[in-house]
C-alpha positions as CSV (number, residue, x, y, z in Angstrom):
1,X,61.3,76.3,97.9
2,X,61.1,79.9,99.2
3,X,64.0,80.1,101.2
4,X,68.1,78.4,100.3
5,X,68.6,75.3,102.7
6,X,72.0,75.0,104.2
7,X,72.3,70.9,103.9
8,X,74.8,68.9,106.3
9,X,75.3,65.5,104.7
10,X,77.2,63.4,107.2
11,X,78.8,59.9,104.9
12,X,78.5,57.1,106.8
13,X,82.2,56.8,107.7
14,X,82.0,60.5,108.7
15,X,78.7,59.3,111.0
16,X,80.7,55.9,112.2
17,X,83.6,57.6,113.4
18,X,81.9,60.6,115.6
19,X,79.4,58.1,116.9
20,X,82.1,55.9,118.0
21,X,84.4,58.3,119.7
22,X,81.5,59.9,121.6
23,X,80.8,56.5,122.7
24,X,84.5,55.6,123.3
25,X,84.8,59.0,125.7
26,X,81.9,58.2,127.6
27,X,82.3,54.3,128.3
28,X,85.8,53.7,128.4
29,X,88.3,55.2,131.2
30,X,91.0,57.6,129.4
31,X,93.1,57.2,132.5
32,X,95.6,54.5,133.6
33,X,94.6,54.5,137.7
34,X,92.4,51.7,138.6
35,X,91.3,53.3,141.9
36,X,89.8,56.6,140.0
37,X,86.3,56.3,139.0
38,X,85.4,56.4,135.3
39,X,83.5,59.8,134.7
40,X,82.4,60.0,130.9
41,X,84.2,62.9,129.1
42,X,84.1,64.7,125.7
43,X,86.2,63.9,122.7
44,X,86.7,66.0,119.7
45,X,87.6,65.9,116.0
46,X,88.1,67.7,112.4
47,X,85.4,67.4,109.6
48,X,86.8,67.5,106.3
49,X,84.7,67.4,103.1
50,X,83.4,69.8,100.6
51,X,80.8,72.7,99.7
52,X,78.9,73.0,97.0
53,X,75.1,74.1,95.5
54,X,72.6,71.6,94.2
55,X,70.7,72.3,90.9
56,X,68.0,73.8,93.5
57,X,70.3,76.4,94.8
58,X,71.0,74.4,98.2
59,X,74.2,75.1,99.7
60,X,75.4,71.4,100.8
61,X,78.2,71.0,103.1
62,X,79.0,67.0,102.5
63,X,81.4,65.8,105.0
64,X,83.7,63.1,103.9
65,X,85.3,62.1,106.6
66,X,86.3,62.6,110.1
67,X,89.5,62.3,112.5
68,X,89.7,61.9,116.6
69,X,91.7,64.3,118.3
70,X,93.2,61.6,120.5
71,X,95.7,63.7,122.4
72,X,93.1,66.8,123.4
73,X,92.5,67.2,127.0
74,X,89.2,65.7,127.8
75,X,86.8,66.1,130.6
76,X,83.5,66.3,131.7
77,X,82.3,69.4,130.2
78,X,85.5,70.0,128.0
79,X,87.1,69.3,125.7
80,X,90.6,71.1,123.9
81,X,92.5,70.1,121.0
82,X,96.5,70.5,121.3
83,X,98.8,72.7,119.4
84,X,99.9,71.1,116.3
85,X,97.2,68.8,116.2
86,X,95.2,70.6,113.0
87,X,98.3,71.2,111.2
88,X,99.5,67.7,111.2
89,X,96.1,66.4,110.1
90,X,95.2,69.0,107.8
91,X,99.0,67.9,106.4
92,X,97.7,64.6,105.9
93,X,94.8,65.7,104.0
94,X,96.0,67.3,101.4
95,X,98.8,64.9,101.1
96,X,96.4,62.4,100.5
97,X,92.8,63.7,99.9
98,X,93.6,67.0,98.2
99,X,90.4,67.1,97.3
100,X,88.8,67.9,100.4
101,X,89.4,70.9,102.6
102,X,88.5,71.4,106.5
103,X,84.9,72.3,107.1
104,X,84.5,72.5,110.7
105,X,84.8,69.9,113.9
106,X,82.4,68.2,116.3
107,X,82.6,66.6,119.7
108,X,80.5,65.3,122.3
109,X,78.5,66.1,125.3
110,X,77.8,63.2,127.8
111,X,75.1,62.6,130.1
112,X,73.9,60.2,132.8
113,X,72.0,59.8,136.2
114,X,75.1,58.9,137.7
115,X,76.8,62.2,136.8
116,X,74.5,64.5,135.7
117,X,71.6,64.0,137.6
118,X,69.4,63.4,134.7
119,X,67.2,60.4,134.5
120,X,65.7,60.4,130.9
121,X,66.4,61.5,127.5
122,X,63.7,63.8,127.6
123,X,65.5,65.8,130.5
124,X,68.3,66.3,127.7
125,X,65.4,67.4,125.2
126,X,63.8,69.8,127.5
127,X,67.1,71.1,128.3
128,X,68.0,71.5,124.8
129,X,71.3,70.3,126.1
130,X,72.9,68.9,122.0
131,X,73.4,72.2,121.2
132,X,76.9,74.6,121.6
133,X,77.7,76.3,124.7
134,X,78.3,80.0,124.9
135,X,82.0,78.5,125.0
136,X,81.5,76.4,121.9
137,X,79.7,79.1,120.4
138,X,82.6,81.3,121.1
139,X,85.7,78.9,119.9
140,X,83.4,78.4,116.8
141,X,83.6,82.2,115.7
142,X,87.5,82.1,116.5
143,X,88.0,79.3,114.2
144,X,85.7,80.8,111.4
145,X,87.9,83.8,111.3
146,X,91.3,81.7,110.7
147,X,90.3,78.4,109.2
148,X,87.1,79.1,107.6
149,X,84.7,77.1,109.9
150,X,81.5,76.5,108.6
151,X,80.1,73.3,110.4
152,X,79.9,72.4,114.0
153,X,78.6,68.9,114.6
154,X,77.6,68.0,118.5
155,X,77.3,64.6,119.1
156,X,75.2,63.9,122.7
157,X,75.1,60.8,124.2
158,X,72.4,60.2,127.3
159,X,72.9,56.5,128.9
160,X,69.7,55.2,130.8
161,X,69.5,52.2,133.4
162,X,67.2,50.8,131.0
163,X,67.0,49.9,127.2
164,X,64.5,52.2,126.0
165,X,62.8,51.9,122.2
166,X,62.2,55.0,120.3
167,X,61.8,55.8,116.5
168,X,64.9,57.9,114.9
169,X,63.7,61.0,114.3
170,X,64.1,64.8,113.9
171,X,64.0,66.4,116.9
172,X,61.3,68.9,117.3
173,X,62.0,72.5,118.7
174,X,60.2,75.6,118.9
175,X,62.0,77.1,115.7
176,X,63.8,73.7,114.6
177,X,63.0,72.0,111.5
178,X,65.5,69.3,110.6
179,X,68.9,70.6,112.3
180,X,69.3,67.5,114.9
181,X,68.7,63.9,114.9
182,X,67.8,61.5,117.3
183,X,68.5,57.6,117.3
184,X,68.9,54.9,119.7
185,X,71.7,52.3,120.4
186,X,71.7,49.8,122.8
187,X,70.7,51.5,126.5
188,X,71.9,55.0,124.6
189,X,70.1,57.7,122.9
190,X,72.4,59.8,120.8
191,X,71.9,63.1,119.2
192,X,73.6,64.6,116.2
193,X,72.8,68.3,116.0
194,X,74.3,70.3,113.2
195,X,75.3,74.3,113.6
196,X,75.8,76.2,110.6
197,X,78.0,79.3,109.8
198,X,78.2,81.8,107.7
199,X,79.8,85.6,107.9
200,X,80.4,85.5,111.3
201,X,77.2,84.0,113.1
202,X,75.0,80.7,113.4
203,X,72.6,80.7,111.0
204,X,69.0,79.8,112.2
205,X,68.7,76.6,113.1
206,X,65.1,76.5,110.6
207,X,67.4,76.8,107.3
208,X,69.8,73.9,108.1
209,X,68.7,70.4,107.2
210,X,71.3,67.3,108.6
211,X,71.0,64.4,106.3
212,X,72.2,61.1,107.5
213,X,71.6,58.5,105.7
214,X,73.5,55.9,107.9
215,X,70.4,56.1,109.9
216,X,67.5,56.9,107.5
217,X,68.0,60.4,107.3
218,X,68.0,60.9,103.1
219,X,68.3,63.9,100.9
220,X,64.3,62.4,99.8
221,X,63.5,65.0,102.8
222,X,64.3,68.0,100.2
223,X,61.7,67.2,97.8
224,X,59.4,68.4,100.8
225,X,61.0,71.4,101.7
């Protein structure tokens, strides 16, 4: 290996509980007025896990586990965490998992024809459209100066009319190697795209790796690298 790797491992209770609430957000209404239409919105939560190197120098950032930020303010293209919400989860960490400490967050970005205009998942390929804003990008470098972020998980969901079979697999981009994943679920493709940081910018998406191996994505993939 010429290069370090920066290696996400999701656990699979980390991977169940982002996939759930980005499913949650976009199928279920979060408001209590029958007459409103339900629009899919964002949700948002804390990653908490560990870093350390592997015997091949590999910096591996393993998260654990996962919370929901059930009380943020969610919409269609936002999403924001209250006040006092980190605290009293990062209170409950180290009450009772001492042994982790808060790596980053993720949340979601929803699409469909009905909202968005967009008839396939390859629209949201093309588009790129699983990766940070300029907003996310922004809030990211905030919270690396005052909490040490290091990981930023976005979790996309695209709904189509139609079930549609495809393999899970990396997704391939220009300078992407093994940064996002994509896997299907009922009429749903999902993505899972990893952003790294480190001093105070994104490193290139060609020296992360995500590993999940909820859905097949193993840390066999190194031996190739």
């Amino acid at each position: 290996m010429t290069k370090q790797l920066h290696v996400v491992s999701l656990s699979e209770t980390a991977f169940l509980t982002i996939v759930s609430a980005a499913l949650e957000a976009f199928e279920i209404s979060h408001t209590n007025t029958p007459a409103v239409p339900h629009v899919p919105v964002e949700t948002h939560g804390n990653l908490w896990g560990y870093e350390t190197y592997s015997k091949r120098g590999e910096r591996i950032l393993h998260i654990s586990i996962a919370d929901v930020s059930t009380s943020a303010d969610r919409g269609t293209g936002f999403v924001q965490p209250k006040d006092g919400a980190f605290e009293l989860k990062q209170a409950l960490i180290v009450r009772f998992k001492p042994e982790l400490e808060y790596l980053g967050d993720f949340h979601s970005h929803p699409y469909d024809f009905t909202n968005d205009k967009i008839k396939t998942a390859l629209e949201v390929e093309r588009g790129e459209y699983f990766r940070f804003s300029p907003g996310d990008l922004q809030d990211a470098k905030m919270l690396k100066a005052t909490r040490n972020y290091r990981v930023g998980i976005v979790t996309t969901v695209f709904h189509a009319e139609k079930q549609v079979h495809r393999n899970d697999e990396y997704v391939r981009l220009e300078t992407e190697h093994y940064s996002c994943i994509r896997f299907s679920y009922d009429k749903f493709t999902i993505w899972i795209k990893a952003h790294v940081f480190a001093e105070k910018n994104a490193i290139g998406d060609q020296k992360i790796v995500l590993l999940c191996p909820a859905v097949g994505f193993h840390a066999g993939l190194l031996d190739s690298l």
